[in-house]
RONU-180537 format. One record per residue (C-alpha): x, y, z. Coordinates in nm, 4 decimals. Layout:
N
VEXVEX         u         v         w
VEXVEX         X         Y         Z
...
# end
This chain:
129
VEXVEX         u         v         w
VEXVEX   -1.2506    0.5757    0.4261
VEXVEX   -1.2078    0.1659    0.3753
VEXVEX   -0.9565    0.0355    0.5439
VEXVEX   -0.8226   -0.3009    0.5094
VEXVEX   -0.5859   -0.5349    0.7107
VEXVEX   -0.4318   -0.8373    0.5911
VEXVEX   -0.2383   -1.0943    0.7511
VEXVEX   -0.2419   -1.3445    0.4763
VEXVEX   -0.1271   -1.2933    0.1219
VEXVEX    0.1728   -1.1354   -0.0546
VEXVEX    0.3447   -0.7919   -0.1427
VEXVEX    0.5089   -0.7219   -0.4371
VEXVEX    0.7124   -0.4705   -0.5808
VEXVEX    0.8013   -0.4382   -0.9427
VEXVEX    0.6882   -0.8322   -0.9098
VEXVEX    0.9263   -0.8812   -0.6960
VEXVEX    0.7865   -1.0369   -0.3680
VEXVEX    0.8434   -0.8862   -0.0292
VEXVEX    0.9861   -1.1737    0.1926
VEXVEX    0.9228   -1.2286    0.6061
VEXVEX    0.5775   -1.0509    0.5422
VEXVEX    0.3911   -0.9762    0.9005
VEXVEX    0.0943   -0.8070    0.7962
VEXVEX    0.0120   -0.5144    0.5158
VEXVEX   -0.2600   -0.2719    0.5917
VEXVEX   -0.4279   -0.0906    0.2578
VEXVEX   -0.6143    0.2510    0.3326
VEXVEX   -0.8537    0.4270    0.0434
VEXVEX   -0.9968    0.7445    0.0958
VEXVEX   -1.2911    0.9061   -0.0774
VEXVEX   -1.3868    1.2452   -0.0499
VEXVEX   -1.7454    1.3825   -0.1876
VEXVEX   -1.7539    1.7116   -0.2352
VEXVEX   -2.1089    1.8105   -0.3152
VEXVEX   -2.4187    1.6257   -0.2598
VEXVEX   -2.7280    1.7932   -0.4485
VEXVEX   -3.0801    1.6712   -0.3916
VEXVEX   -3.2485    1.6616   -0.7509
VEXVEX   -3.6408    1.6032   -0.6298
VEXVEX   -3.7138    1.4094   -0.2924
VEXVEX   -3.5159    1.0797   -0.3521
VEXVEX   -3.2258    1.1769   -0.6329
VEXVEX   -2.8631    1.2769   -0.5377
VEXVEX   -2.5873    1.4291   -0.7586
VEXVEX   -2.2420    1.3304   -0.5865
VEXVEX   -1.9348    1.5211   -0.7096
VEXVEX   -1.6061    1.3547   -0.5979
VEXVEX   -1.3395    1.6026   -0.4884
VEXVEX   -1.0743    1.3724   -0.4449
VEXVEX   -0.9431    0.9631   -0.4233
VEXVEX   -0.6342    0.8443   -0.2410
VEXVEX   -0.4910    0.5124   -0.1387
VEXVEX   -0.1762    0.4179    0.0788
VEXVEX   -0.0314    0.0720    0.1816
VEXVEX    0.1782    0.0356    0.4769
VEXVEX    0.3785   -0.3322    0.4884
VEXVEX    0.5721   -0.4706    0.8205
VEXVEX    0.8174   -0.7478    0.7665
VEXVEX    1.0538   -0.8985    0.9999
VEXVEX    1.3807   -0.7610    0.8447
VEXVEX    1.6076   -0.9446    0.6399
VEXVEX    1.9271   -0.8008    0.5061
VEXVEX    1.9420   -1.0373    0.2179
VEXVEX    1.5983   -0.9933    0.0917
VEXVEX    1.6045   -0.7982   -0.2521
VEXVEX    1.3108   -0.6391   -0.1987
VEXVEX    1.3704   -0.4990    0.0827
VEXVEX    1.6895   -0.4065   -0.0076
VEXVEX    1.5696   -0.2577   -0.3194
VEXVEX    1.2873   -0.0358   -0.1262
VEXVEX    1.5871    0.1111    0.1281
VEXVEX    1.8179    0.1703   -0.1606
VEXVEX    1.4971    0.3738   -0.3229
VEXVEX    1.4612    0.5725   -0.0167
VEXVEX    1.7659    0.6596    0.0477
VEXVEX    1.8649    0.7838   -0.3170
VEXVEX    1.5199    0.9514   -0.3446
VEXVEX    1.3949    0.7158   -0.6535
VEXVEX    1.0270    0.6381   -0.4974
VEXVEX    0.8012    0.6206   -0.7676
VEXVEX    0.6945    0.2329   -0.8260
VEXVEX    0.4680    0.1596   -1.1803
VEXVEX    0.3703   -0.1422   -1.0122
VEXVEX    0.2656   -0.2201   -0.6521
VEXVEX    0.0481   -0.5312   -0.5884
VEXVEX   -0.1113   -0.6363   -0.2348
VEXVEX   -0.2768   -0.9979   -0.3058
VEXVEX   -0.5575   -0.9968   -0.0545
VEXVEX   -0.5306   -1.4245   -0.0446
VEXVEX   -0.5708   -1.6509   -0.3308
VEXVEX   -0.8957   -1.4853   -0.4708
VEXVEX   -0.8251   -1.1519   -0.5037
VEXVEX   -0.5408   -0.8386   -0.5667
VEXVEX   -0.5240   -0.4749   -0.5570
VEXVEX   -0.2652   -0.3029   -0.8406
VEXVEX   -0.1550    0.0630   -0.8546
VEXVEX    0.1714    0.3134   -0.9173
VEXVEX    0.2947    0.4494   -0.5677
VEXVEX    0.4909    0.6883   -0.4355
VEXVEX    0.7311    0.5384   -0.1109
VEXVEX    0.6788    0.7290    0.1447
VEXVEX    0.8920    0.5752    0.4444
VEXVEX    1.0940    0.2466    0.5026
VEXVEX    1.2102    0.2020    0.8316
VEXVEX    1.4036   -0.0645    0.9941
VEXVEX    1.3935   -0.0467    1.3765
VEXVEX    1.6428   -0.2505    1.5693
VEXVEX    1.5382   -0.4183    1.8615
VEXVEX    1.7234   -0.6163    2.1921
VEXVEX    1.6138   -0.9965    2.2185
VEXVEX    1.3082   -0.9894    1.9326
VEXVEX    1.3548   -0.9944    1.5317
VEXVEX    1.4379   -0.7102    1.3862
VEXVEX    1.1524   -0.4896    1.2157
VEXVEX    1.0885   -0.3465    0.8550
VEXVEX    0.8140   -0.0951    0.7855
VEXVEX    0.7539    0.0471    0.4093
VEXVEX    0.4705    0.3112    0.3384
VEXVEX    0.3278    0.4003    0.0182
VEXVEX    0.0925    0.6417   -0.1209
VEXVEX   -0.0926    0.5734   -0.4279
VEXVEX   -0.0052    0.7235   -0.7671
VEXVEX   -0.3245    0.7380   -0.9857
VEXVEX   -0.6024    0.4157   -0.9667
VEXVEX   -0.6148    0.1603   -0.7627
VEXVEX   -0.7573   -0.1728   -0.9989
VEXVEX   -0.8828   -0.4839   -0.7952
VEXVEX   -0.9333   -0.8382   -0.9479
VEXVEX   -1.0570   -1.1134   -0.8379
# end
């Protein structure tokens, strides 16, 4: 598992950028299934299975469209994004379909309000730099 945590950069959505970003924490998973010596230094890996997820925190805004758009999604059960990208800072991106998973806002007494989005990847996850 590689796990990533970034507190810099942008989220978008459909290019549409994610406003009051806090942080945005990318996850990829790789599973080997079988690992075959072939002589004394040779390996045969088989991979059983890939998986990526995002998870994004934003201080809520009610007129931010993509936040908007993402609880509109949820709610009417329309998840499925063609294009997710988490920009790392200004030298690199990660691009993939996803799935949304959850978007929560949580209310809170005193501080900023909170939104939290989750997404699990939908086939490959491409970087560039």
């Amino acid at each position: 598992m590689a796990l990533k945590k970034f507190t810099v950069g942008k989220f978008e959505i459909e290019a549409v950028v994610l406003g009051e970003l806090v942080d945005m924490t990318l996850t990829v998973n790789i599973a080997f299934g079988d690992v075959t010596k072939i002589g004394t230094t040779w390996e045969a890996i088989i991979e059983l299975g890939r998986s990526w997820e995002v998870a994004v925190s934003c201080n809520y805004n009610p007129a931010d469209t993509a936040q908007a758009a993402l609880i509109t999604a949820y709610t009417s059960g329309d998840v499925a994004f063609s294009s997710i990208t988490v920009f790392e800072d200004a030298s690199g991106q990660h691009l993939g379909s996803a799935l949304l998973t959850s978007a929560v806002i949580t209310k809170a007494v005193g501080s900023v309000d909170k939104f939290n989005a989750t997404f699990k990847g939908d086939g490959a996850l491409s970087h560039t730099t």
